[in-house]
C-alpha positions in Angstrom: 49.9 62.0 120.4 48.6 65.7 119.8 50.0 66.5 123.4 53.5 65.1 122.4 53.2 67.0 119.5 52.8 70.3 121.3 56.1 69.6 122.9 57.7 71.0 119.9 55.7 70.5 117.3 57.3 67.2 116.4 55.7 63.4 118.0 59.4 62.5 118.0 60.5 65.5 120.1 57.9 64.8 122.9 58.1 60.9 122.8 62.3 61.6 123.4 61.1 64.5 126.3 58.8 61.7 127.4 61.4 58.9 127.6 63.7 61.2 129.6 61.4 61.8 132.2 60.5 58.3 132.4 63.7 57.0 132.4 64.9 59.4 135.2 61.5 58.9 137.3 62.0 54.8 137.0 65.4 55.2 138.0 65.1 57.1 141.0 62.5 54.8 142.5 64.0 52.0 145.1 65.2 54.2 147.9 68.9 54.7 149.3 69.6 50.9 148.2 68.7 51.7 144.5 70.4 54.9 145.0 74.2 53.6 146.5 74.0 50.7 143.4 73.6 53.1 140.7 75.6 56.1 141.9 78.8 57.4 140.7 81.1 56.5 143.2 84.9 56.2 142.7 85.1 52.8 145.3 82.7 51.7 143.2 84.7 52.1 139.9 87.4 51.2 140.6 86.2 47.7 141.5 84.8 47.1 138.3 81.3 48.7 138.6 81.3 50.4 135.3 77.7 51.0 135.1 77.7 53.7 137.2 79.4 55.8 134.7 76.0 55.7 133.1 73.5 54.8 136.0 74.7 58.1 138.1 73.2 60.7 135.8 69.7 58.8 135.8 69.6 58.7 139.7 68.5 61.3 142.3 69.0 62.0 145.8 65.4 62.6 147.0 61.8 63.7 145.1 62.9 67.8 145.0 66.2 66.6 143.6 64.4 64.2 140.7 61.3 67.8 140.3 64.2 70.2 139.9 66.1 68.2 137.8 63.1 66.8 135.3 61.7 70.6 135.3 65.4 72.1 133.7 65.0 69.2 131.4 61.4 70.2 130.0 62.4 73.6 129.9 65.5 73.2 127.9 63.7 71.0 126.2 61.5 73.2 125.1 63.9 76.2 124.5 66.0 73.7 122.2 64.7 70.4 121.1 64.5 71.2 117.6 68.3 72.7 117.2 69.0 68.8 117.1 67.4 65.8 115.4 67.2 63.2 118.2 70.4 61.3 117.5 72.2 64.3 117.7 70.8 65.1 121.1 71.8 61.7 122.1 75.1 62.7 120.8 74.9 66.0 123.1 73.7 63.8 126.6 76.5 60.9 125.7 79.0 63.8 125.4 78.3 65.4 128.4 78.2 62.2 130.1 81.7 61.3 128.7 82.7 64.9 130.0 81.4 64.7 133.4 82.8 61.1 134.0 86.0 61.9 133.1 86.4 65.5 134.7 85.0 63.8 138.0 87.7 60.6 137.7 90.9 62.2 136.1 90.3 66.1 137.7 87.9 66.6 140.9 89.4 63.3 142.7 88.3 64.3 145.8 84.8 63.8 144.7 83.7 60.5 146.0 80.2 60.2 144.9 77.5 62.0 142.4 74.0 61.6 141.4 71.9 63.6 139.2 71.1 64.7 135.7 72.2 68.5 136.3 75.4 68.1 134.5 74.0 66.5 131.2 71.6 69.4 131.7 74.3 72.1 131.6 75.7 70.4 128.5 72.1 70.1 126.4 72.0 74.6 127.2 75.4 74.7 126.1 74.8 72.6 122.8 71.2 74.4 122.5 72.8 78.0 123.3 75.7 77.7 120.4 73.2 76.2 118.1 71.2 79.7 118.5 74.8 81.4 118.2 75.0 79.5 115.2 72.2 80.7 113.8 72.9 84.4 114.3 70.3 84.7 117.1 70.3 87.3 119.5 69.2 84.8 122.0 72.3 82.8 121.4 74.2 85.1 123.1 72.0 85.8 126.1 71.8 81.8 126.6 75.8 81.2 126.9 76.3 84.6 128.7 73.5 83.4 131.3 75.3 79.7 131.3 78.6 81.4 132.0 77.3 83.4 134.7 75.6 80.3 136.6 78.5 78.5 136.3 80.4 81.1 137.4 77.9 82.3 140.3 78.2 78.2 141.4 82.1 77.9 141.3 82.4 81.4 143.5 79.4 81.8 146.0 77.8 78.3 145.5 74.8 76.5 145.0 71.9 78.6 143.4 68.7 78.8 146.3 67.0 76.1 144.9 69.6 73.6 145.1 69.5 74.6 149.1 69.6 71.2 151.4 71.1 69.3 148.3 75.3 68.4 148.1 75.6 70.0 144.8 78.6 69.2 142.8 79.1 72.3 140.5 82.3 71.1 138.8 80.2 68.2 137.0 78.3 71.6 135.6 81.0 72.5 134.5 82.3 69.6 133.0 78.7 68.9 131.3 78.9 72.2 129.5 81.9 71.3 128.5 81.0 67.9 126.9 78.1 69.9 125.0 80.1 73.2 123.8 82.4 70.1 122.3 79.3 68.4 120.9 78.0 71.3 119.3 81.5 72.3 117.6 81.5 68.4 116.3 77.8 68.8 114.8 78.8 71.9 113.3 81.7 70.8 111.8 80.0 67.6 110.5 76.9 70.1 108.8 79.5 72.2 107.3 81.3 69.0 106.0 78.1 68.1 104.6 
């Protein structure tokens, strides 16, 4: 428990950290035929395979895929965690998930398939960055100007260098930020209400 504890100063913080990992590692285990049931994919969908709205995010394409994607989450993790009591973070992931689904199926048609927790990432430094904004921290600012730029270095040269070899799909970074700048507005609005 002491280690989880460490991971933000809060057993609850580190067990939810944790479960991510877990959940992500578990999921991406089973090779291209675990992979091709649980991705996004718009055939898929539109048969009836609803899972995959959900199944997609948790899903990778290879073991550097699952590593990059399981270090941005520790990292936000720890830049953020305790911005949001965990409810509210599941608030944040479900958003983002929401976003990207429905940015992917109404907007970016021509994307057939997606894997990956990327997206949900963008949308947890969104969330994180305007809860620092919120706060009148300095380091608000810096965190959405340094989202803004990624997104925008993605949309117009491409993929950062470490997502080299991988088919990234940038618009569902986009679309995850999306779904957590909308989560964070909500929570704010709900604490003010309160």
């Amino acid at each position: 428990m002491r280690l989880l504890r460490s991971l933000n100063s809060d057993g609850r913080y580190g067990l939810a950290l944790l479960a991510g990992l877990l959940l992500c590692a578990a999921a991406s285990v089973g090779g291209s035929g675990r992979l091709a049931l649980l991705r996004y994919e718009r055939i898929g969908l539109q048969a009836g395979e609803y899972w995959r709205l959900l199944s997609a995010h948790f899903v990778h394409l290879d073991g550097h895929h699952l590593a990059l994607n399981l270090a941005g989450l520790a990292l936000l993790w720890g830049a953020f965690a305790r911005d949001y009591r965990p409810r509210q973070w599941l608030m944040v992931a479900l958003l983002s998930i929401a976003a990207i689904d429905a940015g992917l199926w109404f907007i970016s048609t021509q994307v057939l398939w997606y894997v990956g927790l990327s997206g949900v990432l963008h949308g947890i430094w969104a969330a994180g960055a305007w809860a620092c904004c919120a706060r009148r921290e300095r380091a608000g600012v810096l965190f959405v100007a340094a989202l803004v730029a990624k997104l925008a270095y993605e949309h117009i040269v491409g993929p950062n260098p470490l997502d080299q070899g991988l088919p990234v799909v940038s618009i569902a970074h986009i679309y995850g930020a999306a779904g957590g700048t909308v989560a964070a507005l909500v929570l704010a609005l709900w604490r003010r209400r309160l």
